[in-house]
Backbone bond lengths (Angstrom), bond angles and torsions (degrees), N, CA, C in turn:
res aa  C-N    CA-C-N  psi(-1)  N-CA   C-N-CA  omega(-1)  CA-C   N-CA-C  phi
1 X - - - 1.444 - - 1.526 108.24 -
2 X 1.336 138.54 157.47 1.243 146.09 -106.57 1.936 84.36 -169.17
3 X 1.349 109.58 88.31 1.425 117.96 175.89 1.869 106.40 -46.64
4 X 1.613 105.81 -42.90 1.393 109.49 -154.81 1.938 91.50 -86.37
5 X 0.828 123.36 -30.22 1.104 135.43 179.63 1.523 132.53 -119.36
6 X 1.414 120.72 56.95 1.373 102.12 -151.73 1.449 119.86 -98.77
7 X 1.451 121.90 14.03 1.450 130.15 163.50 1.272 123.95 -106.84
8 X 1.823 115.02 2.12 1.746 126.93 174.29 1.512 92.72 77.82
9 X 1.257 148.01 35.41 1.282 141.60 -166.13 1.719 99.69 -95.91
10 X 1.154 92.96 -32.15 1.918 109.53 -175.45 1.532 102.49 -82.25
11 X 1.121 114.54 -50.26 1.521 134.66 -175.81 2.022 101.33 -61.80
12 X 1.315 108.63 -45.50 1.538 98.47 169.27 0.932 139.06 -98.92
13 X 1.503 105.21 -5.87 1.633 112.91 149.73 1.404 112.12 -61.59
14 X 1.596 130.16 -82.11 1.162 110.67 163.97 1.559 152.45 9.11
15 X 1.077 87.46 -57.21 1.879 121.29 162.55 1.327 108.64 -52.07
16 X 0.991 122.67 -72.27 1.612 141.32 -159.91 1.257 97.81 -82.53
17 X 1.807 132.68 -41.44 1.229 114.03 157.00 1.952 128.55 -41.28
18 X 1.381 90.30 -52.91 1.395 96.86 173.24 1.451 138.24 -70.16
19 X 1.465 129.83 -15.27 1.162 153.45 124.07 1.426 130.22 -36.95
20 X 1.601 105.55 -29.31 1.681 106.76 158.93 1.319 113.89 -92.51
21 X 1.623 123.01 -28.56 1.341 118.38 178.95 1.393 96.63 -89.90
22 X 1.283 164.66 10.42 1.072 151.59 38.72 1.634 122.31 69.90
23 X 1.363 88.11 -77.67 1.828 94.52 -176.79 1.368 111.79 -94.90
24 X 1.392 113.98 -16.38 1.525 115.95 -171.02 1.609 89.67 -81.71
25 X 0.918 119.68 -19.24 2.020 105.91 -168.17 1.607 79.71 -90.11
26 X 1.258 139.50 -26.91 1.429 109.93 -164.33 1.430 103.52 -95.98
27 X 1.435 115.28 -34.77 1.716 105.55 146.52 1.561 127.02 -19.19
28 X 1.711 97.57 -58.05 1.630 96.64 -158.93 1.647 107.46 -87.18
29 X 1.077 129.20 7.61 1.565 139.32 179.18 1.284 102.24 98.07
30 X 1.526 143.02 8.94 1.348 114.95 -163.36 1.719 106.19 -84.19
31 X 1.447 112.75 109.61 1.334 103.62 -177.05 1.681 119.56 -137.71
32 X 1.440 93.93 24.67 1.778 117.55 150.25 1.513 118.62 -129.58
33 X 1.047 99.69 157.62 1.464 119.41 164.56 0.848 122.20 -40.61
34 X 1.666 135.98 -53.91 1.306 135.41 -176.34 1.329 105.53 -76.08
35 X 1.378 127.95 -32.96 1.644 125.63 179.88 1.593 105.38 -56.93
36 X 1.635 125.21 -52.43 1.254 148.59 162.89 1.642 120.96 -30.70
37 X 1.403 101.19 -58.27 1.637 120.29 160.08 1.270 111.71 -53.80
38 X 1.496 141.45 -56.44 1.167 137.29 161.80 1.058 126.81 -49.53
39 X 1.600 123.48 -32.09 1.389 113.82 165.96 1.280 117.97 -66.68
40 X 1.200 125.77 -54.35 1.650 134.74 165.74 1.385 98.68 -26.12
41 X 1.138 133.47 -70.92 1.523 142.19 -162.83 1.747 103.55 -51.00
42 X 1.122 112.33 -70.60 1.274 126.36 161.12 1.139 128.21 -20.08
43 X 1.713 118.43 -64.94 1.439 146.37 -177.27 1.456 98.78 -57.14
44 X 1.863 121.58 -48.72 1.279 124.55 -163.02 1.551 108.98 -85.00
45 X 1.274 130.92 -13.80 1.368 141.62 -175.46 1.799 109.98 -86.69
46 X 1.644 99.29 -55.44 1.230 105.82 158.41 2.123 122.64 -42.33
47 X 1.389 99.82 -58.31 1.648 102.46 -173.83 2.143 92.71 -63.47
48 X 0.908 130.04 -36.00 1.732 124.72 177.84 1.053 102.97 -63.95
49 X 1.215 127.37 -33.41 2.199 116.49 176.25 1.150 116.23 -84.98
50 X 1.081 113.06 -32.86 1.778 124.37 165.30 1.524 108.42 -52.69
51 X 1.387 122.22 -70.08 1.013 132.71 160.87 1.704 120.59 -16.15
52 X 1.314 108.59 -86.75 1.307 124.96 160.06 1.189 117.76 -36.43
53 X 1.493 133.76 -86.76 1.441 128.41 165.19 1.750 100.80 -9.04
54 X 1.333 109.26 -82.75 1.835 114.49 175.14 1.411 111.00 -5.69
55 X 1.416 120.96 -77.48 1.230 147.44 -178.84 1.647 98.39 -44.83
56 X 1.192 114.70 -66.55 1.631 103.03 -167.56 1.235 115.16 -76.38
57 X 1.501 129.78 -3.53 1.374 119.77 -170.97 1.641 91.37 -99.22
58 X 1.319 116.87 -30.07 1.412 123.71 175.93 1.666 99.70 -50.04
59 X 1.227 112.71 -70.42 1.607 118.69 -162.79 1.685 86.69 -60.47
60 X 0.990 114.32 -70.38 1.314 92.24 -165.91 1.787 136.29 -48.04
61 X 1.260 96.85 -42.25 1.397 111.76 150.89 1.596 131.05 -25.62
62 X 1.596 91.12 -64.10 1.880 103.68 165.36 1.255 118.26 -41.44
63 X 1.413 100.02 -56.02 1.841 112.83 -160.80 1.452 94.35 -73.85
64 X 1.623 128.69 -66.59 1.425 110.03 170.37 1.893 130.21 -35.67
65 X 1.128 114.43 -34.85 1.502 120.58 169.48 1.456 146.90 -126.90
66 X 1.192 111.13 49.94 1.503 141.66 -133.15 1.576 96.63 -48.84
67 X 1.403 108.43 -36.59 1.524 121.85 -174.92 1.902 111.14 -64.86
68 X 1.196 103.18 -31.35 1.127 115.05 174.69 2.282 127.59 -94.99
69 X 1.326 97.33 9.78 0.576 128.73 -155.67 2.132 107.76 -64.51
70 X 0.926 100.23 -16.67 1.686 119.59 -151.45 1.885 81.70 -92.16
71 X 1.780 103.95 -64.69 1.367 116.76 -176.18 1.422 96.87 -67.35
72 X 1.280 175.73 2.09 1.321 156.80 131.71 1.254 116.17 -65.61
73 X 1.321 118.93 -30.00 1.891 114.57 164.88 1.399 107.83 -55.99
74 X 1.120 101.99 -69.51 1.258 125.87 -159.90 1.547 103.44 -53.00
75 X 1.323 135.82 -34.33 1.517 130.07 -173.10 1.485 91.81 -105.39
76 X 1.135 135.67 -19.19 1.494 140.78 172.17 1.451 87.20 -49.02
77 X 1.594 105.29 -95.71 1.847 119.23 -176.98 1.713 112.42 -29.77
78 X 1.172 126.86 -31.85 1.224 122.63 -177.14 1.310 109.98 -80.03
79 X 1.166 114.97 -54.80 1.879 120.22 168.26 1.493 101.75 -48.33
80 X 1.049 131.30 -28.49 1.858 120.24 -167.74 1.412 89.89 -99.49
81 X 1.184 152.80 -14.06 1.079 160.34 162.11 1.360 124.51 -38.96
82 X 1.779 82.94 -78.94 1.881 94.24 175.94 1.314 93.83 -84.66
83 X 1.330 156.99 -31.48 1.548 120.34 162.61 1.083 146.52 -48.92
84 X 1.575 108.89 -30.05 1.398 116.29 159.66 1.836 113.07 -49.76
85 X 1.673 104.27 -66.20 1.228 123.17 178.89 1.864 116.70 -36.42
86 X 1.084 96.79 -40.92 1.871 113.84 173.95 1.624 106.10 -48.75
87 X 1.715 87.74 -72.68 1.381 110.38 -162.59 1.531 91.90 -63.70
88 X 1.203 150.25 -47.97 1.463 140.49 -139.81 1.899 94.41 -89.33
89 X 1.465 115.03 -26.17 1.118 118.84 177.32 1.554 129.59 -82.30
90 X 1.603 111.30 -34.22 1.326 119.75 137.88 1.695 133.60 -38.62
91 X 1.246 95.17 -59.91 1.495 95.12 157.86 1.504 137.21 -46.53
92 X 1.230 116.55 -42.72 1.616 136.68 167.07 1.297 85.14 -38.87
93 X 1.602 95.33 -93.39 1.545 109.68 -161.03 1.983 124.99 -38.92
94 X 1.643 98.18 -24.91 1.746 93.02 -176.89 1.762 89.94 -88.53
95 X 0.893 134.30 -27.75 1.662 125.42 177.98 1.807 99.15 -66.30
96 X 1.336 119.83 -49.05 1.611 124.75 -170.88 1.708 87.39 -63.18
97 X 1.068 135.26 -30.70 1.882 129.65 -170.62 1.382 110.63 -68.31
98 X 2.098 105.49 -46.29 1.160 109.38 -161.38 1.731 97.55 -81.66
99 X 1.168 138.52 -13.22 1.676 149.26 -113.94 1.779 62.07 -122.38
100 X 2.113 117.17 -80.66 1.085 101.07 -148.25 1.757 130.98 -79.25
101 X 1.293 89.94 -5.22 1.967 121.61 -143.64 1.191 106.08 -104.82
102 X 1.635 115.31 -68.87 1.433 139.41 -149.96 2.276 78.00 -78.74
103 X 1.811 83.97 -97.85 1.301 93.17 -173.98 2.055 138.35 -23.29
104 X 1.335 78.70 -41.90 1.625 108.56 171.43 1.825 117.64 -49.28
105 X 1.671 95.48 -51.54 1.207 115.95 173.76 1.780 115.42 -75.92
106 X 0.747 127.14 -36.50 1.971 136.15 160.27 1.557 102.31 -58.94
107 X 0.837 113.43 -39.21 1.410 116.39 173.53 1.899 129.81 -48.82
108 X 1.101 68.19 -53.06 1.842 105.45 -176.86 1.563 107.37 -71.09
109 X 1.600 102.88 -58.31 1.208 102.13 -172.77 1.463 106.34 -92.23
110 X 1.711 148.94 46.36 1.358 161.47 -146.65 1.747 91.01 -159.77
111 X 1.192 121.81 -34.90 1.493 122.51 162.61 0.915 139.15 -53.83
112 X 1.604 98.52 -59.82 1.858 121.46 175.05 1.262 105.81 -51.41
């Protein structure tokens, strides 16, 4: 049993996250590695402008409303937060695609 998790509730969400990002890559054609790798690349460049953007609308934000200043950190840091958290979890899952899917499949067909 799993102190941090002890009914798999986290563990099957997870799952089902990855099973939709999952089907959407086999939706969208990605069915090599290097197509896969590019998304990763992509995915991680995207979550750094997000990020950033965050940061400057925050500062700027502050300086435009000094009074308000406490509530623009504070939802600033939270937005850079769960974007990181998004993006770092996306990532899992397109490495867990290429790990079970991509690679799995080169495998198979390196036999024949």
């Amino acid at each position: 049993m799993n102190l941090v998790d002890p009914f798999g509730r986290m563990k099957a969400r997870r799952q089902k996250e990855y099973e939709s990002l999952r089907g959407s890559l086999i939706k969208a054609g990605i069915t090599s590695p290097a197509q896969a790798e590019a998304l990763l690349i992509n995915a991680q460049r995207r979550g750094r402008w997000s990020i950033l953007v965050a940061v400057l609308v925050t500062i700027l934000l502050s300086v435009l409303f000094p009074e308000a200043r406490i509530i623009f950190i504070t939802l600033g840091a939270l937005f850079c937060f769960w974007v990181n958290k998004v993006t770092s979890n996306g990532q899992k899952y397109i490495r867990r695609y290429i790990d079970e899917e991509l690679n799995e499949g080169l495998g198979n067909n390196s036999v024949e």
